[in-house]
N, CA, C and O of each residue as an XYZ file, in Angstrom:
544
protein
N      45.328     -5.313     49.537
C      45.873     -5.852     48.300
C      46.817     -4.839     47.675
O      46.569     -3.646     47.498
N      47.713     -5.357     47.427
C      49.036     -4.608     46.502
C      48.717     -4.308     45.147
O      48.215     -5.201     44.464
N      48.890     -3.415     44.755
C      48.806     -3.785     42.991
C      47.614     -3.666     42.203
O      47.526     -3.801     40.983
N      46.430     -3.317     43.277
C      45.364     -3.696     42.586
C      44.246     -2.498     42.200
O      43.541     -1.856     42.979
N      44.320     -2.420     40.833
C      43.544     -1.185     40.138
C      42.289     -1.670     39.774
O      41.943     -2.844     39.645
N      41.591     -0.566     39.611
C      40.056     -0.776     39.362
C      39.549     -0.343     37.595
O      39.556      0.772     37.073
N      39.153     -1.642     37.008
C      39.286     -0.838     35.745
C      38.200      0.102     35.289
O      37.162     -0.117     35.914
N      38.070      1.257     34.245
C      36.847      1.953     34.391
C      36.063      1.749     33.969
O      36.165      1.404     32.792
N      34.667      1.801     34.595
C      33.994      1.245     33.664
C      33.335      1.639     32.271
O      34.177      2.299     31.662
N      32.147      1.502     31.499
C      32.212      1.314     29.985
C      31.327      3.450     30.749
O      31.044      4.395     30.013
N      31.257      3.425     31.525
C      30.089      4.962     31.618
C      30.716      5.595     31.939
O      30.221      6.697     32.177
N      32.569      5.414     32.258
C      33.435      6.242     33.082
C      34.296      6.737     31.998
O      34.944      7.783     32.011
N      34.200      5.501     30.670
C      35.012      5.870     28.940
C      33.996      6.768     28.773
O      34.241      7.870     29.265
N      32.822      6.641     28.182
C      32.383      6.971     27.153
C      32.280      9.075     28.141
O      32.302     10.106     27.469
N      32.180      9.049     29.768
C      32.428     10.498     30.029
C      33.127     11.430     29.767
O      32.882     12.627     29.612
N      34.785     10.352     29.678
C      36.069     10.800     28.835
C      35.628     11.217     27.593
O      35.660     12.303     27.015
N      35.265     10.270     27.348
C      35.012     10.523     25.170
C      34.467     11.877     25.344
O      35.240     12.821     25.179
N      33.289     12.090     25.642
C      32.477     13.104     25.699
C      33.137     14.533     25.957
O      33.633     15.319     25.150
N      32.987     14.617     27.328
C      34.410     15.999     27.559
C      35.382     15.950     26.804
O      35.608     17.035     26.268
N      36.386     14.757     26.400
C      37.234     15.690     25.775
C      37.138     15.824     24.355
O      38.139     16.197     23.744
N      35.787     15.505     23.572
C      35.006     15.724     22.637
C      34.377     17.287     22.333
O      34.285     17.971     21.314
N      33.943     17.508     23.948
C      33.301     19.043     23.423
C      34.655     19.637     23.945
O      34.605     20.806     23.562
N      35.927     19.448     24.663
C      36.996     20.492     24.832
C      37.825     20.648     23.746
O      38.533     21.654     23.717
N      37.876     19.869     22.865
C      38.785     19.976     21.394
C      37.873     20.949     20.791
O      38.328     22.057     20.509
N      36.479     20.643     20.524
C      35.656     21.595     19.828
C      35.782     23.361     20.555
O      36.018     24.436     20.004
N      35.490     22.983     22.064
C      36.005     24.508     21.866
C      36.905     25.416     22.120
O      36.895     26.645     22.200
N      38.156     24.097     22.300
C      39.284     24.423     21.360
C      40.055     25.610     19.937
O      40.772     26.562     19.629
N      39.221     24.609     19.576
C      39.058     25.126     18.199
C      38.129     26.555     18.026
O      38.528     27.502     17.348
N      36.848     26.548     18.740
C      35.759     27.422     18.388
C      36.575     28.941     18.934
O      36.583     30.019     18.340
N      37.351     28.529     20.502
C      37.825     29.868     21.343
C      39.037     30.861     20.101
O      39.365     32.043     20.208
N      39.433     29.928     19.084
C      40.066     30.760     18.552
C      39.504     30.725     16.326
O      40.045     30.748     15.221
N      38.129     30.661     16.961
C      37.253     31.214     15.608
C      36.940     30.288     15.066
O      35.975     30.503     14.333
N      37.464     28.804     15.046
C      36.814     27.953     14.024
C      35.878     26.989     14.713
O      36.183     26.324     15.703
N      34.644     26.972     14.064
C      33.426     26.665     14.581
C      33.719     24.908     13.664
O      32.698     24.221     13.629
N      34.594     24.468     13.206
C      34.814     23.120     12.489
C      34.642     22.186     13.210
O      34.077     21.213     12.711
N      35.061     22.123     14.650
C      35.040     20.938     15.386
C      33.846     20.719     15.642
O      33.363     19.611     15.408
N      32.641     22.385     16.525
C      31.320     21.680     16.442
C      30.615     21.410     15.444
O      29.657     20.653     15.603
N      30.923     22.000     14.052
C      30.317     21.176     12.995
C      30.536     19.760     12.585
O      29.664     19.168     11.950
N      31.374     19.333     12.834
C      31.794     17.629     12.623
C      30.682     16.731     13.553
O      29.901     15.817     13.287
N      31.097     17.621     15.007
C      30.223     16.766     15.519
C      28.861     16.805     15.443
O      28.210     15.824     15.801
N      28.355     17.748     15.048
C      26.760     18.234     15.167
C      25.791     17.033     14.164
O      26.235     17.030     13.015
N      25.216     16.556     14.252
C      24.628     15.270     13.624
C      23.509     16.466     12.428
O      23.264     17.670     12.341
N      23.072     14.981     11.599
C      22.813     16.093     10.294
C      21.170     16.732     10.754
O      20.446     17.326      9.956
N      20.871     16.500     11.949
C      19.549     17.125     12.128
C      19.318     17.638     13.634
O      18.318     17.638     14.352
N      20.407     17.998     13.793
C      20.843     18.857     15.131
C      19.680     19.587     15.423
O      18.795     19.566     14.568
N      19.492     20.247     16.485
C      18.577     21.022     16.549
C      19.603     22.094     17.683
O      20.217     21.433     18.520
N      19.808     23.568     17.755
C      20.835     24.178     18.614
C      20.063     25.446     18.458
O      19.747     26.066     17.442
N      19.691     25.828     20.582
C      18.931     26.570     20.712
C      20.127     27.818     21.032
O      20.946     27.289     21.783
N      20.505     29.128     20.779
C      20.806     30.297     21.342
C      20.360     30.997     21.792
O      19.179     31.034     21.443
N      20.833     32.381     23.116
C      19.815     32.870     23.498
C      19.709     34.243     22.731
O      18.774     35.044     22.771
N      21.164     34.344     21.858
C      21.145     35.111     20.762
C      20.143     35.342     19.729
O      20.149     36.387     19.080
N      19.236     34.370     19.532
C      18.506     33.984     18.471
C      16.946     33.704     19.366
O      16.451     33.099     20.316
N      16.587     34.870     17.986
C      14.873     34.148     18.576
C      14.074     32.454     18.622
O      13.427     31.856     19.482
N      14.573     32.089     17.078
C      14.033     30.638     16.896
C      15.655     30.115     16.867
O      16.689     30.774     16.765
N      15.413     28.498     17.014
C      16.407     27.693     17.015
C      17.099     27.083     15.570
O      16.351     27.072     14.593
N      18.240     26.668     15.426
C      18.075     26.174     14.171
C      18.400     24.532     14.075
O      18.849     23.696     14.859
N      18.022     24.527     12.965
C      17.143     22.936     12.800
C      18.166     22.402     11.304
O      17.993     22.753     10.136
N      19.244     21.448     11.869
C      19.858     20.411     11.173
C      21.300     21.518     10.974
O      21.533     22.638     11.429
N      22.006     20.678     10.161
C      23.102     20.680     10.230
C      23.605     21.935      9.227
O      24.428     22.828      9.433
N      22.902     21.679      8.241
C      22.992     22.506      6.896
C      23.084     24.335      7.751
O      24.055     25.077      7.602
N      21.873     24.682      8.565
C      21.630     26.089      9.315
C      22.811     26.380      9.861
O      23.509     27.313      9.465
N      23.191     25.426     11.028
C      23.904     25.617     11.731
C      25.412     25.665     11.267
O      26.210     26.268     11.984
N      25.769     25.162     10.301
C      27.043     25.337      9.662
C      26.814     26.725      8.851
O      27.781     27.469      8.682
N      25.452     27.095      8.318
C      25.877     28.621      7.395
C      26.196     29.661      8.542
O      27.123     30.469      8.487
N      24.972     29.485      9.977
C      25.313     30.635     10.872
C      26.545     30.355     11.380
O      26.702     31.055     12.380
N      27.671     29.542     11.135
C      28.608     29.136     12.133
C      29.290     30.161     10.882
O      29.397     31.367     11.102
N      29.629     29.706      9.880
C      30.331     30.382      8.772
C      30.217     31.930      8.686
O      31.087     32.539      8.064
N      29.107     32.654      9.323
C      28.962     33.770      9.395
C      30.120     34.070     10.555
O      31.021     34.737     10.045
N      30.331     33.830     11.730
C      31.111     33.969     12.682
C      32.371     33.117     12.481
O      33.166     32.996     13.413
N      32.593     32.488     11.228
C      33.862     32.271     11.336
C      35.129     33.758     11.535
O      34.978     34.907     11.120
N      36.285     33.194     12.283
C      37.485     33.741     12.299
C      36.967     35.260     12.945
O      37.657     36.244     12.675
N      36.038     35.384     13.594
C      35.566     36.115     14.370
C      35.575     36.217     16.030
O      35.827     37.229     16.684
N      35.201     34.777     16.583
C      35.570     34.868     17.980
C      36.946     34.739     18.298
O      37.633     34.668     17.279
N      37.627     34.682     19.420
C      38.937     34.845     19.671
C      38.639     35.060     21.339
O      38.309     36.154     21.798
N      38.840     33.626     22.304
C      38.625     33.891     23.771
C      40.125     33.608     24.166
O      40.827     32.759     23.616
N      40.579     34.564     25.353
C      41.637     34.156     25.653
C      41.933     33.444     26.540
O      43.085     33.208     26.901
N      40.821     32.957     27.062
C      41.080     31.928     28.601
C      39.450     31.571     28.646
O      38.406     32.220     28.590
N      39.890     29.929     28.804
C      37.844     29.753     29.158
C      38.091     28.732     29.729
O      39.088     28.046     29.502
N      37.210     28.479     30.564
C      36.913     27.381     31.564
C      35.516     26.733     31.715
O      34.470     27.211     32.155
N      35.885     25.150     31.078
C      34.615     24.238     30.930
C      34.039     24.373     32.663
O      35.026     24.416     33.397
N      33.267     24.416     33.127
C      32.772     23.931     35.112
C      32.063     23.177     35.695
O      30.833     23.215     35.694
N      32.714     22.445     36.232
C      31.410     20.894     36.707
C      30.884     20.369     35.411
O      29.663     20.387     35.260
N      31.710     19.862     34.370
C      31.149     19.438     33.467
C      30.709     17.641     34.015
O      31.565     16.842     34.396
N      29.256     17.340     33.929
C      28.669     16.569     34.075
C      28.243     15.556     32.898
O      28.083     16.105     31.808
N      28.059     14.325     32.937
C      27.834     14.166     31.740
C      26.703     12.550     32.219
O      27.116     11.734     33.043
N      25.653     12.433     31.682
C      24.561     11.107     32.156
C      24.306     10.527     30.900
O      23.816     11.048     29.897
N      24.842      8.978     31.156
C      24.600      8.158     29.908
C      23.183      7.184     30.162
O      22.446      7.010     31.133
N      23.212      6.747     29.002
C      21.898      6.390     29.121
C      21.960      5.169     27.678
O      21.397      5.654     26.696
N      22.494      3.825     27.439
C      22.994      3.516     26.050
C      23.482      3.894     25.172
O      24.693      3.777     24.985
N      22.416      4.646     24.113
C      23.112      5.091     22.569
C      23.095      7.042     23.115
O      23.083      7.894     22.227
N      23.097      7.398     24.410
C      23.228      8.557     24.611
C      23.838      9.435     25.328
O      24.190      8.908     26.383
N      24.049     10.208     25.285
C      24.846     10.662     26.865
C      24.605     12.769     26.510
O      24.916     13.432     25.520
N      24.011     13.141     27.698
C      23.992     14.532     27.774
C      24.935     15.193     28.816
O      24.869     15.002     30.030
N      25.878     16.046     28.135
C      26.646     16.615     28.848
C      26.038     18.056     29.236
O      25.342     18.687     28.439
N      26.357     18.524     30.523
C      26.131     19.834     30.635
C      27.099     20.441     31.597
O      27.420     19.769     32.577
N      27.691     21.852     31.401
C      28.292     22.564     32.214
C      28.019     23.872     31.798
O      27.376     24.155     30.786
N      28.637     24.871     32.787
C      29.127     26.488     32.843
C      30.182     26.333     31.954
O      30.932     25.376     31.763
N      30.133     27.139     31.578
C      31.255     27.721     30.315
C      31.601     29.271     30.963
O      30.636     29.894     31.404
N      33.171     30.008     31.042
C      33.261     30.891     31.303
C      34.338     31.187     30.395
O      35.284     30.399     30.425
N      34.394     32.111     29.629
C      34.971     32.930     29.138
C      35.917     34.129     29.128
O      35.168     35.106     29.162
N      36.797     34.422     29.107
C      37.901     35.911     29.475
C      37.580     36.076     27.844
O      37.520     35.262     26.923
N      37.404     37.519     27.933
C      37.987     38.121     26.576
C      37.935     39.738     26.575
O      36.928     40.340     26.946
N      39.035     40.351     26.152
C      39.021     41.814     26.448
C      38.611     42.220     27.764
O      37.726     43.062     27.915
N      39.285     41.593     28.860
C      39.228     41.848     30.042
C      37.966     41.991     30.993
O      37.889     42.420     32.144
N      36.961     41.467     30.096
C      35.721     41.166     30.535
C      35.457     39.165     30.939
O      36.262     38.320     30.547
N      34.357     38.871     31.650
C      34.085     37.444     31.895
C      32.957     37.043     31.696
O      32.056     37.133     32.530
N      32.817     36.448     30.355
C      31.336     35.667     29.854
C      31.075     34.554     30.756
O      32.097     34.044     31.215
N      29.771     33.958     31.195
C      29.556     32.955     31.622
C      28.145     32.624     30.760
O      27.298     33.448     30.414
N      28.147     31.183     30.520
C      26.779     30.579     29.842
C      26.658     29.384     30.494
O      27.644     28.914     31.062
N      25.293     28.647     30.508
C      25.104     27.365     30.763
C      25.037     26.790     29.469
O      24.442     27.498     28.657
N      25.460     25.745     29.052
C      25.592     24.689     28.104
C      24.946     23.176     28.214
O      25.391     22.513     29.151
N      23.949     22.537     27.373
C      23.367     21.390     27.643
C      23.907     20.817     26.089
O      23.438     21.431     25.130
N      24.544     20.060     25.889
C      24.611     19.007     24.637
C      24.003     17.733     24.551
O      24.218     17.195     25.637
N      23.547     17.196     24.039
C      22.783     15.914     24.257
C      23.720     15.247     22.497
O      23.666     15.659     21.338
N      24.645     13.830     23.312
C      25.268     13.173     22.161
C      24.442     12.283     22.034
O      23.496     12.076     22.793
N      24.766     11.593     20.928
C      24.091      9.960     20.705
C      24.888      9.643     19.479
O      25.266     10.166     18.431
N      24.977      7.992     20.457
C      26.044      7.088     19.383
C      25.659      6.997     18.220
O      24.480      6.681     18.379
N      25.914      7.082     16.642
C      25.842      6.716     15.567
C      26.130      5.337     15.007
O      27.043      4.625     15.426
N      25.470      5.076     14.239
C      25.559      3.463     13.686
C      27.219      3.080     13.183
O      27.555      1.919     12.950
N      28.091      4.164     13.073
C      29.382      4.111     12.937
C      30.298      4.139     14.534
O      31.518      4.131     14.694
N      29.372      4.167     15.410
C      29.416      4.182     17.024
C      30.687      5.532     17.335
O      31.794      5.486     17.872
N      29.885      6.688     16.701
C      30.439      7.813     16.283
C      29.917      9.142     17.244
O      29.383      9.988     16.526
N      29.945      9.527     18.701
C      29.649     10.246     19.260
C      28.832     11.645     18.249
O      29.564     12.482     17.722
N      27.598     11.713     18.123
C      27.154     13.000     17.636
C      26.287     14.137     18.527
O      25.500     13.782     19.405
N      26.508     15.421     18.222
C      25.683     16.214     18.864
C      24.191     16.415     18.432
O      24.091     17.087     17.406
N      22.965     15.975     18.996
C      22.149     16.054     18.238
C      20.761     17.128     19.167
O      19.609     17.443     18.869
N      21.565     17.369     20.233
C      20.318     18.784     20.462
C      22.133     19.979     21.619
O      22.981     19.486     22.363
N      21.983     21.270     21.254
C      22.577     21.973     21.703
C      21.683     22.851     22.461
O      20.644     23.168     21.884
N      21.922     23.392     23.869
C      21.157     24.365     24.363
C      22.188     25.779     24.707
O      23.267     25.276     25.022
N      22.257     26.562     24.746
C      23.279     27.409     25.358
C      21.973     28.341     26.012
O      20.812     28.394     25.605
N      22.605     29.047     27.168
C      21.464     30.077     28.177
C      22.631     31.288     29.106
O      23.348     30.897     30.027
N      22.612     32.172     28.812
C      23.223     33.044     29.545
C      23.028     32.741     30.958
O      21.898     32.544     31.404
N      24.308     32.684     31.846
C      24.427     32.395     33.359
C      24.128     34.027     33.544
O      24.649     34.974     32.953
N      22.924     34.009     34.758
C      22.875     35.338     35.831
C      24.248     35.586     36.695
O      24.909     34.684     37.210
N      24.520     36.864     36.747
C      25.694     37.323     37.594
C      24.968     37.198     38.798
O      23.874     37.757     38.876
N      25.616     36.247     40.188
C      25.602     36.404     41.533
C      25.212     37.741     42.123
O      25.197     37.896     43.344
């Protein structure tokens, strides 16, 4: 058949949405502003670091510790990796490697986000994991 495209389906959008949802955010975050993941972070987030002993819990935490590190980070090259993403209805968890350049050094972390649609059918982040990747 000539001509003939396959349209995507509704789990092949909402993967789009997603990635390029958390790549605007860290977008934004690689050059200090933590705004994009606060928009998305739903008001009772829960976002584990491995920076941090306990996790913090809702939106309110996570925007004061974000505000502490505002205009502070600054990456000069990062690369989302095998970003994966499994829907599931009102949900979808993305996870990838995150790698980082900065000052001629190379961060790597694993990243787990878990979205879920909002009654405004509004992609939110409502659990964050981050975990330092082991060097090979």
């Amino acid at each position: 058949m000539t001509g003939c495209t396959s349209v995507p389906s509704e789990k092949e959008n909402v993967n789009d949405v997603i990635i390029a949802l958390e790549k605007h955010a860290l977008e934004l975050w690689n050059n200090g502003d933590p705004d994009g993941f606060i928009e998305l972070s739903s008001d009772d987030v829960v976002y584990f670091d491995p920076a941090f002993t306990n996790k913090f819990e809702g939106k309110k935490a996570l925007e004061e510790y974000y505000n502490t590190i505002r205009g502070k980070i600054k990456i000069d090259v990062y690369k989302m990796i095998d970003p994966t993403v499994q829907v599931s209805v009102d949900t979808a968890v993305l996870t990838y490697d995150y790698e980082a350049h900065r000052d001629g050094q190379v961060f790597r972390m694993h990243c787990t986000e878990v979205y879920k649609s909002d009654s405004s059918d509004q992609w939110k982040i409502i659990h964050t994991h981050w975990s330092f990747a082991q060097p090979l």
